[in-house]
C-alpha positions as a Python dict, from the first residue, in 0.01 Angstrom:
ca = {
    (1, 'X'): (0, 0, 0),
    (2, 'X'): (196, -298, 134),
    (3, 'X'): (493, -431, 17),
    (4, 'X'): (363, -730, -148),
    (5, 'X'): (124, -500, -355),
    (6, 'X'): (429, -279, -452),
    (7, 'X'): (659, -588, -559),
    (8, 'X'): (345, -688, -763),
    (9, 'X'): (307, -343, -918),
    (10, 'X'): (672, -343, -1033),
    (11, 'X'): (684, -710, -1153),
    (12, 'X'): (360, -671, -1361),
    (13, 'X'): (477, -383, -1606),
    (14, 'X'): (831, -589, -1639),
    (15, 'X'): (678, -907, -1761),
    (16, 'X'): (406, -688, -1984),
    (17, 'X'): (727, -544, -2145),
    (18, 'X'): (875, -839, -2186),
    (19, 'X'): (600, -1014, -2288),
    (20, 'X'): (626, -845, -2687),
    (21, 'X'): (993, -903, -2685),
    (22, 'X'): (954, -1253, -2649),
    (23, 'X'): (665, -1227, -2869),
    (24, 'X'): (853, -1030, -3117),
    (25, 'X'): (1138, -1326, -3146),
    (26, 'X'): (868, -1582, -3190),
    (27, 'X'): (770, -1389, -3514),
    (28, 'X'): (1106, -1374, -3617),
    (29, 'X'): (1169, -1712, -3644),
    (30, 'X'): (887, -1822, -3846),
    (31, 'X'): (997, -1517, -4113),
    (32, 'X'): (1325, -1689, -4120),
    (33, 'X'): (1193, -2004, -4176),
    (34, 'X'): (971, -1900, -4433),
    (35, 'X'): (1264, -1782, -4597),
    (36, 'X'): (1437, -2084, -4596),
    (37, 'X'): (1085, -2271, -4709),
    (38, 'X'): (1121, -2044, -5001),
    (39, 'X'): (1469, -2087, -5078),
    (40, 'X'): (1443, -2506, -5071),
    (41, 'X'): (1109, -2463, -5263),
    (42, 'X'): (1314, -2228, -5578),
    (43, 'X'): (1633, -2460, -5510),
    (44, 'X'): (1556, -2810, -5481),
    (45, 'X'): (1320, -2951, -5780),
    (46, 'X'): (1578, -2793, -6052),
    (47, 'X'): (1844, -2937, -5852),
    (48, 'X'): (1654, -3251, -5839),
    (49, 'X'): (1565, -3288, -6180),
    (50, 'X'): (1974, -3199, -6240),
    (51, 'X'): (2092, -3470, -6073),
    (52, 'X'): (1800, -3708, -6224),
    (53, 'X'): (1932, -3584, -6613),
    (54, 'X'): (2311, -3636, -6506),
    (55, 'X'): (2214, -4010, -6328),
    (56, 'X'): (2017, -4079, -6679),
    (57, 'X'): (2303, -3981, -6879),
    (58, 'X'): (2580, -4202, -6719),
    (59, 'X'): (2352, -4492, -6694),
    (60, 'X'): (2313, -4474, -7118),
    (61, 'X'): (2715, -4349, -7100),
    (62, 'X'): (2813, -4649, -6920),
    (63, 'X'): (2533, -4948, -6900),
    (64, 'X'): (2358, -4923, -7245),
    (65, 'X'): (2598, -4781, -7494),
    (66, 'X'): (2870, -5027, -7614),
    (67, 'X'): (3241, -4891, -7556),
    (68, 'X'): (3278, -4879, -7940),
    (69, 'X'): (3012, -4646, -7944),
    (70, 'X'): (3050, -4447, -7593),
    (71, 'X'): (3188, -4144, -7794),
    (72, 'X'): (2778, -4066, -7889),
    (73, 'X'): (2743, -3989, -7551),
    (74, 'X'): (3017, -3951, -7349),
    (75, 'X'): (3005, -3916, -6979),
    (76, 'X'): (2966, -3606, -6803),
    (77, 'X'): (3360, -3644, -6663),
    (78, 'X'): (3513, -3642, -7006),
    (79, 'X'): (3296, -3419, -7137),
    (80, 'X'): (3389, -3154, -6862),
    (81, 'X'): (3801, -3304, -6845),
    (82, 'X'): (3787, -3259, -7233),
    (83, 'X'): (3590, -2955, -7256),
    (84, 'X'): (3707, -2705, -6950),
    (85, 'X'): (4041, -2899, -6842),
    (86, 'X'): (4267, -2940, -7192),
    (87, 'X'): (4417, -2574, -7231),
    (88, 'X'): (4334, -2627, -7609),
    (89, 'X'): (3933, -2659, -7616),
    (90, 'X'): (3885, -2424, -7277),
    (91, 'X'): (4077, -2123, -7464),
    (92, 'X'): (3842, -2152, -7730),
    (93, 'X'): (3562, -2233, -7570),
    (94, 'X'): (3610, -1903, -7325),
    (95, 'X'): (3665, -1689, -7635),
    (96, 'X'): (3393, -1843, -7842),
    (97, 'X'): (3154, -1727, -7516),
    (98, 'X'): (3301, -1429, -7533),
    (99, 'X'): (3237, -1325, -7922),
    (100, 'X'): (2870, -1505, -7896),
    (101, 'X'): (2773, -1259, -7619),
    (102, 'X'): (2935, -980, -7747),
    (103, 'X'): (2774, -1017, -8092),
    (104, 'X'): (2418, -1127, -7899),
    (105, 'X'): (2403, -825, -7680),
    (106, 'X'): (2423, -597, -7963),
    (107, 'X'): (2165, -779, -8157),
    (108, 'X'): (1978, -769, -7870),
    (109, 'X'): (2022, -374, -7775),
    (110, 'X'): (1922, -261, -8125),
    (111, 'X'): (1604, -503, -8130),
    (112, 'X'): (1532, -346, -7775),
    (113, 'X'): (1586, 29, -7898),
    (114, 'X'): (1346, -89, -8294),
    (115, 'X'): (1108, -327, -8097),
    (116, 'X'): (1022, -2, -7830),
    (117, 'X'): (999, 218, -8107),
    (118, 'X'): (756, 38, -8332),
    (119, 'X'): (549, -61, -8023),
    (120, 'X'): (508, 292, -7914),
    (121, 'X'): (431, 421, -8304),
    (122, 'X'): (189, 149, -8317),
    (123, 'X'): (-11, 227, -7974),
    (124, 'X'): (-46, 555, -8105),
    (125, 'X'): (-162, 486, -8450),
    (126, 'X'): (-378, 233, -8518),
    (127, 'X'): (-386, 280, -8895),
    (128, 'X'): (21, 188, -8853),
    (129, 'X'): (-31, -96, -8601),
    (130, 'X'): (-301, -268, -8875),
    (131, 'X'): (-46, -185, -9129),
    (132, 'X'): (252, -343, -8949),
    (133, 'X'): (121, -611, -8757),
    (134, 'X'): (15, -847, -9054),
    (135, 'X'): (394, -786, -9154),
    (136, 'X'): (531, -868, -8840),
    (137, 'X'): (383, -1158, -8737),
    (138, 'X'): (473, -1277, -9182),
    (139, 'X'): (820, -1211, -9014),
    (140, 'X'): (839, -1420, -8701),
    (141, 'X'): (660, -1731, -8906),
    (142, 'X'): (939, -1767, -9193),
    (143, 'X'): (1201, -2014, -9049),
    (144, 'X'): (1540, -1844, -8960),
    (145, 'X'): (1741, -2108, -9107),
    (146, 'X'): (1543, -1992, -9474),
    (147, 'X'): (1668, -1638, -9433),
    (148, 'X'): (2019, -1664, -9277),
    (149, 'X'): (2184, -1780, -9663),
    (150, 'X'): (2025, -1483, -9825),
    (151, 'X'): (2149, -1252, -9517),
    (152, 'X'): (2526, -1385, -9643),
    (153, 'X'): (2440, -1357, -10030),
    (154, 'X'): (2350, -1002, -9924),
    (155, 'X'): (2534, -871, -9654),
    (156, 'X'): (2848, -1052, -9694),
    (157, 'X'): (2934, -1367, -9425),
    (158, 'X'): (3061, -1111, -9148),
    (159, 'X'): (2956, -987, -8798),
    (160, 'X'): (2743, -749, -8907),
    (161, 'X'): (2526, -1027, -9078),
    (162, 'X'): (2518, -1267, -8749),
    (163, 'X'): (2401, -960, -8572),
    (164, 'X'): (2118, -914, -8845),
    (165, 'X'): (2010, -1260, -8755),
    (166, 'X'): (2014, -1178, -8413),
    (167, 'X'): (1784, -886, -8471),
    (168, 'X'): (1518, -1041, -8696),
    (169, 'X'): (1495, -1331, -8461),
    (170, 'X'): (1438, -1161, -8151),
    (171, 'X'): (1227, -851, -8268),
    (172, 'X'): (911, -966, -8211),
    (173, 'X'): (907, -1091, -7909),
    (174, 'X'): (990, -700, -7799),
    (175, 'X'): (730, -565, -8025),
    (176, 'X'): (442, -798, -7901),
    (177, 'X'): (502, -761, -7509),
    (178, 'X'): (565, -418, -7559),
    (179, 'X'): (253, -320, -7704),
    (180, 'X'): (57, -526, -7477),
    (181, 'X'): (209, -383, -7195),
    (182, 'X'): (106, -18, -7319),
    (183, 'X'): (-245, -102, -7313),
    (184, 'X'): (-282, -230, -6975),
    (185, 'X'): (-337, 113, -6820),
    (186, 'X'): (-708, 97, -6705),
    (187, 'X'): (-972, 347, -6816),
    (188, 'X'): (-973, 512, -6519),
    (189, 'X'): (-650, 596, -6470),
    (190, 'X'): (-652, 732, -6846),
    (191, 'X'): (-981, 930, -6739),
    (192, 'X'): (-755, 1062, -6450),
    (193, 'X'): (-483, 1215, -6664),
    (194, 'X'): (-766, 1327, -6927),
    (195, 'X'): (-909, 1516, -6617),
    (196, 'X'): (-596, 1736, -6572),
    (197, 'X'): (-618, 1751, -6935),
    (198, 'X'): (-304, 1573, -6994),
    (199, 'X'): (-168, 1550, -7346),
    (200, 'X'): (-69, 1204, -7507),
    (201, 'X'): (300, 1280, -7473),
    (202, 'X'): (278, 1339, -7137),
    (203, 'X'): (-11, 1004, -7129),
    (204, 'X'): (302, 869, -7294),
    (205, 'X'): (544, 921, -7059),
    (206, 'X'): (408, 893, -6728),
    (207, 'X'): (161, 616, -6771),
    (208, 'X'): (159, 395, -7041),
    (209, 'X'): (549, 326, -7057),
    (210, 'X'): (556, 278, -6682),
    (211, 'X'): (245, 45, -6720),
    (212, 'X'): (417, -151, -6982),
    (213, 'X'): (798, -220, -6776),
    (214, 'X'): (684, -540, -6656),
    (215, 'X'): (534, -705, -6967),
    (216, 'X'): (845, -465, -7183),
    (217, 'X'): (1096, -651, -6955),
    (218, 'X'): (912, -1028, -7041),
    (219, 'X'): (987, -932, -7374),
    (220, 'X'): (1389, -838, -7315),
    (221, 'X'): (1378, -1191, -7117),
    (222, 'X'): (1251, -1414, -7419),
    (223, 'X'): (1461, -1236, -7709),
    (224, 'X'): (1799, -1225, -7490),
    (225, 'X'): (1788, -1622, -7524),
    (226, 'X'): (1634, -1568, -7899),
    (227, 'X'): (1944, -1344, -7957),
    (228, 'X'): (2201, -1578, -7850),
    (229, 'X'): (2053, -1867, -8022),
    (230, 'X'): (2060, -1665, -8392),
    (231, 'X'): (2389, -1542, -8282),
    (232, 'X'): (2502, -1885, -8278),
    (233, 'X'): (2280, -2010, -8606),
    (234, 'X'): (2448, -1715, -8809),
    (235, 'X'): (2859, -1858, -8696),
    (236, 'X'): (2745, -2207, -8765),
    (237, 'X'): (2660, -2117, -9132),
    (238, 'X'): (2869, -1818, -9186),
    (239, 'X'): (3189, -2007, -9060),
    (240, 'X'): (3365, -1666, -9114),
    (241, 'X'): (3473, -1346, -8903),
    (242, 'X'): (3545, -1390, -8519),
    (243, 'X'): (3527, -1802, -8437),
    (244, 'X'): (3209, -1757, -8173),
    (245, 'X'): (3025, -2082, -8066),
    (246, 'X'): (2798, -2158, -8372),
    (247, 'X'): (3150, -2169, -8559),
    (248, 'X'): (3301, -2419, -8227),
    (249, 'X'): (3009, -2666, -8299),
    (250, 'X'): (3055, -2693, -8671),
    (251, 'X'): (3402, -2766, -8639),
    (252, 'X'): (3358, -2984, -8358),
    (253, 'X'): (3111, -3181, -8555),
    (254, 'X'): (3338, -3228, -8824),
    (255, 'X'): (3575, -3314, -8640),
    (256, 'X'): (3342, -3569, -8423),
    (257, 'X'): (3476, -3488, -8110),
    (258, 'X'): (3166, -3492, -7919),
    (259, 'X'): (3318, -3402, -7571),
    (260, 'X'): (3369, -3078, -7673),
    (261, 'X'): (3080, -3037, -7894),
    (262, 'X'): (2881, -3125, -7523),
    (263, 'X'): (3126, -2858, -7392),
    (264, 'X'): (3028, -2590, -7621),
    (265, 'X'): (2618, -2690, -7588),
    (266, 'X'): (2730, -2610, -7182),
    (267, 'X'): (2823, -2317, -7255),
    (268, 'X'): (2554, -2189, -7464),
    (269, 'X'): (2331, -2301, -7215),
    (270, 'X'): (2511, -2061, -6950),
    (271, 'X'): (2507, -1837, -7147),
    (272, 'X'): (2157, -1785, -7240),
    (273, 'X'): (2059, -1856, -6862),
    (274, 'X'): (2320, -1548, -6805),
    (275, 'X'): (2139, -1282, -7045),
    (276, 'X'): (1808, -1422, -6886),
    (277, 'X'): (1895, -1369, -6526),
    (278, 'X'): (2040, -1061, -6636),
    (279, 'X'): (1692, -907, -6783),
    (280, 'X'): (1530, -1016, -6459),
    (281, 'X'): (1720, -817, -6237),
    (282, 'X'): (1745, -553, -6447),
    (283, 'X'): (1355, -571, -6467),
    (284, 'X'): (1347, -586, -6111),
    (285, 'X'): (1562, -336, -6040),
    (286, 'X'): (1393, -18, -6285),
    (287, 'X'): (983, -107, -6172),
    (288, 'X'): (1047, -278, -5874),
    (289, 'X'): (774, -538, -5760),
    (290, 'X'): (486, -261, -5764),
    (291, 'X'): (302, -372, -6016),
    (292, 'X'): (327, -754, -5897),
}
Protein backbone atom coordinates (compact mmCIF):
# COMPACT_ATOMS: atom_id res chain seq x y z
CA UNK A 1 0.00 0.00 0.00
CA UNK A 2 1.59 3.41 -0.61
CA UNK A 3 1.47 6.23 1.38
CA UNK A 4 -0.91 8.22 -0.55
CA UNK A 5 -3.43 5.22 -0.34
CA UNK A 6 -2.88 5.10 3.50
CA UNK A 7 -3.38 9.03 4.03
CA UNK A 8 -6.56 8.41 1.91
CA UNK A 9 -7.69 5.48 4.04
CA UNK A 10 -7.37 7.54 7.25
CA UNK A 11 -8.89 10.81 5.85
CA UNK A 12 -11.96 8.97 4.42
CA UNK A 13 -13.41 7.44 7.77
CA UNK A 14 -12.63 11.09 9.48
CA UNK A 15 -14.73 13.07 7.11
CA UNK A 16 -17.53 10.00 7.08
CA UNK A 17 -17.60 10.68 10.88
CA UNK A 18 -17.80 13.99 10.60
CA UNK A 19 -20.00 14.09 7.99
CA UNK A 20 -23.34 13.23 10.61
CA UNK A 21 -22.01 15.67 13.08
CA UNK A 22 -22.27 18.37 10.78
CA UNK A 23 -25.35 16.84 9.59
CA UNK A 24 -26.66 16.44 13.01
CA UNK A 25 -26.23 20.48 13.71
CA UNK A 26 -27.98 21.23 10.48
CA UNK A 27 -31.07 19.43 12.02
CA UNK A 28 -30.72 21.21 15.03
CA UNK A 29 -31.17 24.40 13.82
CA UNK A 30 -34.22 24.03 11.89
CA UNK A 31 -35.87 22.34 15.36
CA UNK A 32 -34.90 25.54 16.95
CA UNK A 33 -36.32 27.53 14.50
CA UNK A 34 -39.38 25.74 14.37
CA UNK A 35 -39.63 26.49 17.84
CA UNK A 36 -39.35 29.95 17.55
CA UNK A 37 -41.96 29.75 14.33
CA UNK A 38 -44.21 28.34 16.93
CA UNK A 39 -43.66 30.65 19.63
CA UNK A 40 -44.22 34.01 17.19
CA UNK A 41 -47.19 32.07 15.63
CA UNK A 42 -49.01 31.52 19.64
CA UNK A 43 -47.47 35.10 20.56
CA UNK A 44 -47.94 37.59 18.01
CA UNK A 45 -51.76 37.83 16.63
CA UNK A 46 -53.07 38.16 20.47
CA UNK A 47 -50.41 40.58 20.95
CA UNK A 48 -51.41 42.19 17.80
CA UNK A 49 -54.92 42.38 18.25
CA UNK A 50 -53.81 43.88 22.04
CA UNK A 51 -52.18 46.61 20.85
CA UNK A 52 -54.97 47.21 17.97
CA UNK A 53 -57.88 47.27 21.12
CA UNK A 54 -55.53 49.62 23.30
CA UNK A 55 -54.74 52.06 19.90
CA UNK A 56 -58.79 51.95 19.40
CA UNK A 57 -59.42 52.86 22.85
CA UNK A 58 -57.18 56.03 23.15
CA UNK A 59 -58.19 57.22 19.80
CA UNK A 60 -62.20 57.30 21.23
CA UNK A 61 -60.36 58.38 24.86
CA UNK A 62 -58.72 61.23 23.32
CA UNK A 63 -59.98 62.22 19.55
CA UNK A 64 -63.77 61.44 19.69
CA UNK A 65 -64.96 61.79 23.21
CA UNK A 66 -65.34 65.43 24.43
CA UNK A 67 -63.24 66.21 27.72
CA UNK A 68 -66.61 66.71 29.55
CA UNK A 69 -67.35 63.34 28.79
CA UNK A 70 -63.74 61.51 28.78
CA UNK A 71 -64.67 59.92 32.20
CA UNK A 72 -66.99 57.17 29.88
CA UNK A 73 -63.93 55.98 28.72
CA UNK A 74 -60.99 56.92 30.21
CA UNK A 75 -57.60 56.17 28.88
CA UNK A 76 -55.74 53.18 29.55
CA UNK A 77 -53.02 55.46 31.79
CA UNK A 78 -55.57 56.61 34.28
CA UNK A 79 -57.31 53.73 34.32
CA UNK A 80 -54.11 51.71 35.37
CA UNK A 81 -52.58 55.16 37.62
CA UNK A 82 -56.13 55.11 39.24
CA UNK A 83 -56.70 51.53 39.46
CA UNK A 84 -53.13 49.74 40.49
CA UNK A 85 -51.13 53.04 41.57
CA UNK A 86 -53.53 54.95 44.40
CA UNK A 87 -52.85 52.73 47.63
CA UNK A 88 -56.70 53.12 48.18
CA UNK A 89 -58.33 51.26 45.01
CA UNK A 90 -55.10 48.67 44.58
CA UNK A 91 -55.70 47.37 48.35
CA UNK A 92 -59.07 46.63 47.44
CA UNK A 93 -58.76 45.65 44.28
CA UNK A 94 -55.92 42.88 45.45
CA UNK A 95 -58.28 41.70 48.19
CA UNK A 96 -61.40 41.76 46.12
CA UNK A 97 -59.17 39.16 43.67
CA UNK A 98 -58.39 37.48 46.42
CA UNK A 99 -62.07 36.66 47.99
CA UNK A 100 -63.44 36.18 44.16
CA UNK A 101 -60.96 33.31 43.66
CA UNK A 102 -61.16 31.97 46.86
CA UNK A 103 -64.99 31.78 46.78
CA UNK A 104 -64.70 30.60 42.76
CA UNK A 105 -62.37 27.76 43.40
CA UNK A 106 -64.60 26.25 45.84
CA UNK A 107 -67.59 26.60 43.68
CA UNK A 108 -65.64 25.21 41.21
CA UNK A 109 -64.11 22.04 43.27
CA UNK A 110 -67.55 20.93 44.47
CA UNK A 111 -69.11 21.25 40.80
CA UNK A 112 -65.93 19.19 39.71
CA UNK A 113 -66.37 16.46 42.58
CA UNK A 114 -71.06 16.58 41.67
CA UNK A 115 -70.46 17.09 37.85
CA UNK A 116 -67.92 13.63 37.90
CA UNK A 117 -70.27 11.96 39.96
CA UNK A 118 -73.48 12.40 38.03
CA UNK A 119 -71.56 11.80 34.76
CA UNK A 120 -70.26 8.51 35.89
CA UNK A 121 -73.97 7.42 37.50
CA UNK A 122 -75.35 8.42 34.28
CA UNK A 123 -72.85 6.34 31.86
CA UNK A 124 -73.78 3.54 33.83
CA UNK A 125 -77.47 3.85 33.92
CA UNK A 126 -79.23 4.90 31.21
CA UNK A 127 -82.65 4.85 32.85
CA UNK A 128 -80.84 7.76 35.28
CA UNK A 129 -79.10 9.60 32.41
CA UNK A 130 -82.85 9.88 30.52
CA UNK A 131 -84.10 10.81 33.87
CA UNK A 132 -81.53 13.54 34.58
CA UNK A 133 -80.60 14.89 31.43
CA UNK A 134 -84.03 16.61 30.53
CA UNK A 135 -83.43 18.23 34.11
CA UNK A 136 -80.14 19.33 33.49
CA UNK A 137 -80.12 20.86 30.45
CA UNK A 138 -84.02 22.80 32.20
CA UNK A 139 -81.09 23.92 34.53
CA UNK A 140 -78.40 25.46 32.37
CA UNK A 141 -81.36 27.32 30.16
CA UNK A 142 -82.98 29.41 33.18
CA UNK A 143 -80.98 32.73 33.30
CA UNK A 144 -78.67 33.03 36.41
CA UNK A 145 -79.59 36.46 37.10
CA UNK A 146 -83.56 34.82 37.64
CA UNK A 147 -82.25 32.47 40.30
CA UNK A 148 -79.53 34.41 42.21
CA UNK A 149 -82.59 36.67 44.33
CA UNK A 150 -84.30 33.49 45.33
CA UNK A 151 -80.72 31.89 46.30
CA UNK A 152 -80.62 35.16 48.93
CA UNK A 153 -84.45 34.86 49.92
CA UNK A 154 -83.37 31.30 50.71
CA UNK A 155 -80.03 30.90 51.76
CA UNK A 156 -79.44 34.14 53.33
CA UNK A 157 -77.05 36.96 51.27
CA UNK A 158 -73.70 35.20 52.51
CA UNK A 159 -70.73 33.24 51.03
CA UNK A 160 -72.24 30.21 51.10
CA UNK A 161 -74.97 31.57 48.65
CA UNK A 162 -72.30 33.20 46.05
CA UNK A 163 -70.73 29.81 46.11
CA UNK A 164 -74.24 28.19 45.26
CA UNK A 165 -74.27 30.42 42.27
CA UNK A 166 -71.01 29.40 41.42
CA UNK A 167 -72.04 25.78 41.45
CA UNK A 168 -75.31 25.90 39.48
CA UNK A 169 -73.61 27.97 36.87
CA UNK A 170 -70.77 25.91 36.14
CA UNK A 171 -72.24 22.30 36.64
CA UNK A 172 -73.06 21.52 33.43
CA UNK A 173 -70.47 22.24 31.57
CA UNK A 174 -68.65 19.28 33.83
CA UNK A 175 -71.53 17.00 33.46
CA UNK A 176 -71.79 17.28 29.57
CA UNK A 177 -67.91 16.89 28.71
CA UNK A 178 -67.70 14.40 31.20
CA UNK A 179 -70.08 12.06 29.91
CA UNK A 180 -69.00 12.50 26.47
CA UNK A 181 -65.66 11.83 27.29
CA UNK A 182 -66.73 8.34 28.92
CA UNK A 183 -68.11 7.16 25.80
CA UNK A 184 -65.31 7.69 23.53
CA UNK A 185 -63.66 4.35 24.34
CA UNK A 186 -64.03 2.38 21.01
CA UNK A 187 -65.73 -1.01 20.77
CA UNK A 188 -62.80 -2.71 20.48
CA UNK A 189 -61.02 -1.74 23.19
CA UNK A 190 -64.30 -2.50 25.34
CA UNK A 191 -64.32 -6.03 23.48
CA UNK A 192 -60.64 -6.23 24.78
CA UNK A 193 -61.38 -5.83 28.47
CA UNK A 194 -64.72 -8.01 27.94
CA UNK A 195 -62.18 -10.68 26.67
CA UNK A 196 -60.30 -10.90 30.02
CA UNK A 197 -63.69 -10.77 31.33
CA UNK A 198 -63.27 -7.54 32.99
CA UNK A 199 -66.01 -6.25 35.25
CA UNK A 200 -67.56 -2.65 34.79
CA UNK A 201 -65.75 -1.36 37.85
CA UNK A 202 -62.68 -2.31 36.70
CA UNK A 203 -64.13 -1.06 32.71
CA UNK A 204 -64.63 1.92 35.00
CA UNK A 205 -61.49 2.53 36.20
CA UNK A 206 -59.00 1.70 33.74
CA UNK A 207 -60.69 2.75 30.58
CA UNK A 208 -63.44 4.87 30.44
CA UNK A 209 -62.21 7.54 33.08
CA UNK A 210 -58.80 7.60 31.43
CA UNK A 211 -60.63 7.93 28.00
CA UNK A 212 -62.63 10.77 29.26
CA UNK A 213 -59.39 13.16 30.98
CA UNK A 214 -59.12 15.11 27.97
CA UNK A 215 -62.75 16.02 27.16
CA UNK A 216 -63.24 15.89 31.62
CA UNK A 217 -60.45 18.56 31.65
CA UNK A 218 -62.41 20.83 28.60
CA UNK A 219 -65.06 20.77 30.95
CA UNK A 220 -62.87 22.07 34.26
CA UNK A 221 -61.55 24.76 31.54
CA UNK A 222 -65.09 26.27 30.57
CA UNK A 223 -66.72 26.20 34.21
CA UNK A 224 -63.42 27.69 35.98
CA UNK A 225 -64.28 31.00 33.93
CA UNK A 226 -68.23 30.11 34.50
CA UNK A 227 -67.30 29.95 38.24
CA UNK A 228 -65.65 33.17 38.54
CA UNK A 229 -68.15 34.98 36.56
CA UNK A 230 -71.26 33.71 39.10
CA UNK A 231 -68.85 34.33 41.82
CA UNK A 232 -68.82 37.80 40.84
CA UNK A 233 -72.84 38.01 39.76
CA UNK A 234 -73.68 36.64 43.38
CA UNK A 235 -71.27 39.92 45.29
CA UNK A 236 -72.78 42.31 42.84
CA UNK A 237 -76.35 41.48 44.10
CA UNK A 238 -75.68 40.15 47.47
CA UNK A 239 -73.55 43.31 48.40
CA UNK A 240 -72.95 41.44 51.75
CA UNK A 241 -70.19 39.12 53.44
CA UNK A 242 -66.46 39.47 52.28
CA UNK A 243 -66.30 42.75 49.64
CA UNK A 244 -65.03 40.40 46.46
CA UNK A 245 -65.15 42.02 42.93
CA UNK A 246 -68.91 41.77 42.00
CA UNK A 247 -69.31 43.93 45.31
CA UNK A 248 -66.01 46.50 43.86
CA UNK A 249 -68.10 47.09 40.62
CA UNK A 250 -71.36 47.94 42.26
CA UNK A 251 -69.85 50.38 44.37
CA UNK A 252 -67.72 51.68 41.80
CA UNK A 253 -70.71 52.21 39.65
CA UNK A 254 -72.38 54.10 42.15
CA UNK A 255 -69.91 55.90 42.78
CA UNK A 256 -69.12 56.57 38.83
CA UNK A 257 -65.64 56.28 39.07
CA UNK A 258 -65.06 54.45 35.96
CA UNK A 259 -61.19 54.15 36.25
CA UNK A 260 -61.52 51.81 38.75
CA UNK A 261 -64.58 50.15 37.63
CA UNK A 262 -62.04 49.44 34.23
CA UNK A 263 -59.58 48.38 36.99
CA UNK A 264 -61.71 45.84 38.55
CA UNK A 265 -63.09 44.45 34.80
CA UNK A 266 -58.83 43.96 34.50
CA UNK A 267 -58.78 42.07 37.04
CA UNK A 268 -61.55 39.79 36.49
CA UNK A 269 -60.25 39.27 33.25
CA UNK A 270 -56.84 37.94 34.86
CA UNK A 271 -58.38 36.25 36.77
CA UNK A 272 -60.49 34.04 34.76
CA UNK A 273 -57.48 33.72 32.19
CA UNK A 274 -55.58 32.46 35.57
CA UNK A 275 -58.13 29.52 36.54
CA UNK A 276 -58.10 28.76 32.68
CA UNK A 277 -54.40 28.41 32.23
CA UNK A 278 -54.47 26.71 35.38
CA UNK A 279 -56.94 23.71 34.14
CA UNK A 280 -54.72 23.42 31.08
CA UNK A 281 -51.72 22.54 32.71
CA UNK A 282 -53.21 20.68 35.11
CA UNK A 283 -54.89 18.77 32.15
CA UNK A 284 -51.67 18.48 30.64
CA UNK A 285 -49.89 17.46 33.31
CA UNK A 286 -52.37 14.14 34.66
CA UNK A 287 -53.00 12.58 30.66
CA UNK A 288 -50.24 14.04 29.08
CA UNK A 289 -50.56 14.64 25.21
CA UNK A 290 -51.34 10.79 24.52
CA UNK A 291 -54.49 10.99 23.51
CA UNK A 292 -53.78 14.22 21.21
Amino acid sequence: MTTASYKNGREAPAAAAAGPAEGGGAVARPRRSSLRSRVLVAVLPPAGLLIIAIGIWQLVSYVILDPSRRFLLPPLQTVIDQSFFTSANATQLLQGFWTTAYLALIGLAISMALGVLIAIVMHQSRFLERSLYPYLILLQTIPILALVPLIGFWLGFSSMSRIVVCVLISLFPIIANTSFGLQSATEAQQDLFRLHQAGRVRMLRSLWLPASLPAMFAGFRISAGLSVVGEIVGGFFFQKGPTDLGILINSYVDELNTSALFGSVIMSAILGVLVFWLFTGLGRLVYGRWKE
